[in-house]
Steps between C-alpha positions, in 0.01 A plus 500: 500500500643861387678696779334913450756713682280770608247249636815295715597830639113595625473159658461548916709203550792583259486855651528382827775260470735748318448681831569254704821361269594851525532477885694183472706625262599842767491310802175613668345130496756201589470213292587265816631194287765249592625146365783300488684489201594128386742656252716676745475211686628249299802726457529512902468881498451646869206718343250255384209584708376804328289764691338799373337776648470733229527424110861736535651183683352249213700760255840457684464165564501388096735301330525358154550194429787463763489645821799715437344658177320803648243783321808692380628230321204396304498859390853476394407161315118612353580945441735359159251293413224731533685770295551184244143447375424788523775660285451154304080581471558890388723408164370405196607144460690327806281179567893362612468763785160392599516180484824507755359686726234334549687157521741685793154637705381153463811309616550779787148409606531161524779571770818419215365113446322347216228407700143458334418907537802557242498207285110521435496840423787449301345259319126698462717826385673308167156346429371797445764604296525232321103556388585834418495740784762673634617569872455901372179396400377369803628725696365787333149279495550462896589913583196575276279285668602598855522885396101470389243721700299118463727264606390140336663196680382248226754627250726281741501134431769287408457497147497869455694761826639285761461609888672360778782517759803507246287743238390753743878552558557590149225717500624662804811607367311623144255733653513723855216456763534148387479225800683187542203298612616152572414244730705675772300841442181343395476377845645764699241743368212250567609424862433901492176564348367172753619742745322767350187308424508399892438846613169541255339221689263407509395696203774304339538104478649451176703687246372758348529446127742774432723392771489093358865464437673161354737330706705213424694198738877507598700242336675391829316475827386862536155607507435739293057521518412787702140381463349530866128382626256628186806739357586255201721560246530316190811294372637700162700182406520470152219748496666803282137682478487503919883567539483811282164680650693435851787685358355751360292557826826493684666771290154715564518444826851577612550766277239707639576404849849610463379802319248583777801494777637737198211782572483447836857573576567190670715276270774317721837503450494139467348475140754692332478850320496279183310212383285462794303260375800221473618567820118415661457234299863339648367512802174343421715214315646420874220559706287266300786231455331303733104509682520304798121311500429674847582843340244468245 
């Protein structure tokens, strides 16, 4: 069903959880969420049992993929590539330039390993080159479609504009106020509008449509379903239509919570003078790594 932008933005629910993301975001409301990380512990690292107060400490706290690599250095790894596509996008004809840049986002995000998130995608992106279609021309297909006043999630299947958690990485770096929104973040910002949905009882007891966000399982042992009593959220597995109207909520969403912090004059230090939106979403990806079944 067709996304209308003005009609999101009216929505009671939508306008009350950029408010309340907003707060999380500065501070004012603690997002009071702990778990033990089985990563860290595996590597016998003192700091495995993660606790945060505020989403700030969920920002300091991330790592990627090793516990050593730290915010700063995924910038150093992702700015080149960033500058890449889109240097590669703006000439005339370098497919070469879009095509590698897309293959180093995609390795990057499946933590430097040829795991299943690189080698399908991978596989998906030459497919649909090999019928005919660039990687300039799905891109430009996918920045089109999310740019739209309408925004139409069934122009994402598998056949057509791929969405999912290596994707919406590319897409990240080709576009601003675009979110990562992987499992990691897809639950993070569930556990949060279950919070938010908690304080509208009892005129709430299930998700509002406009705040129905996909999720999707771990692949270790980490719980990554927010869903909590009647708050369900769906699984976007393999779902491209679900994972995309999720992301493009996301980007809505944060966007204008970090942009109401903006007009309020109360945008901590924390987020950065530049690209705000990455550093929130970092913190997200680590305070939704895992949702202890208590928590929910």
């Amino acid at each position: 069903m067709p996304i209308v932008l003005e009609e999101f933005l009216e929505d009671e629910h939508v306008q009350g959880f950029i408010r309340y993301f907003a707060d999380v975001i500065s501070g004012d409301e603690d997002v009071n969420h702990e778990y033990e990380d089985r990563f860290l512990l595996k590597r016998a690292r003192p700091y495995a049992q993660r606790t945060f107060q505020h989403l700030e400490n969920a920002f300091y706290a991330y790592y990627w993929p090793e516990p050593d690599n730290t915010f700063e250095d995924n910038m150093d790894v992702l700015d080149p590539v960033k500058d890449q596509l889109r240097n590669a996008r703006a000439e005339d004809d370098n497919e070469d330039g879009v095509f590698y840049s897309i293959a180093k986002t995609l390795w990057w995000g499946a933590g430097y390993s040829g795991t299943n998130l690189y080698t399908q995608n991978m596989a998906w992106l030459q497919k649909m080159i090999g019928r005919g279609t660039s990687a300039t021309e799905i891109l430009n297909n996918v920045e089109a479609a999310f740019d739209a006043e309408t925004f139409e999630p069934e122009l994402f299947d598998d056949d057509t504009l791929r969405s999912n958690a290596g994707y919406t990485k590319v897409f990240a770096l080709m576009k601003d106020d675009f979110v990562i929104y992987d499992s990691r973040v897809a639950a993070a910002i569930g556990l949060l509008i279950v919070r938010y949905c908690e304080r509208q009882a009892p005129a709430l007891d299930e998700l509002p449509e406009n705040l129905e966000f996909g999720r999707s399982s771990a692949t270790g042992n980490d719980n990554r379903d927010p869903s909590h009593a009647g708050f369900i959220f769906p699984d976007f597995e393999g779902d491209h239509s679900l994972h995309a109207a999720s992301n493009w909520r996301a980007n809505v969403i944060l966007s204008r919570a970090v942009a109401l912090l903006e007009g309020e004059d109360r945008r901590p230090e924390w987020i950065g003078a530049d690209d705000a939106l990455r550093t929130v979403e970092a913190a997200l990806f680590m305070l939704g790594k895992h949702i202890p079944i208590e928590a929910g």
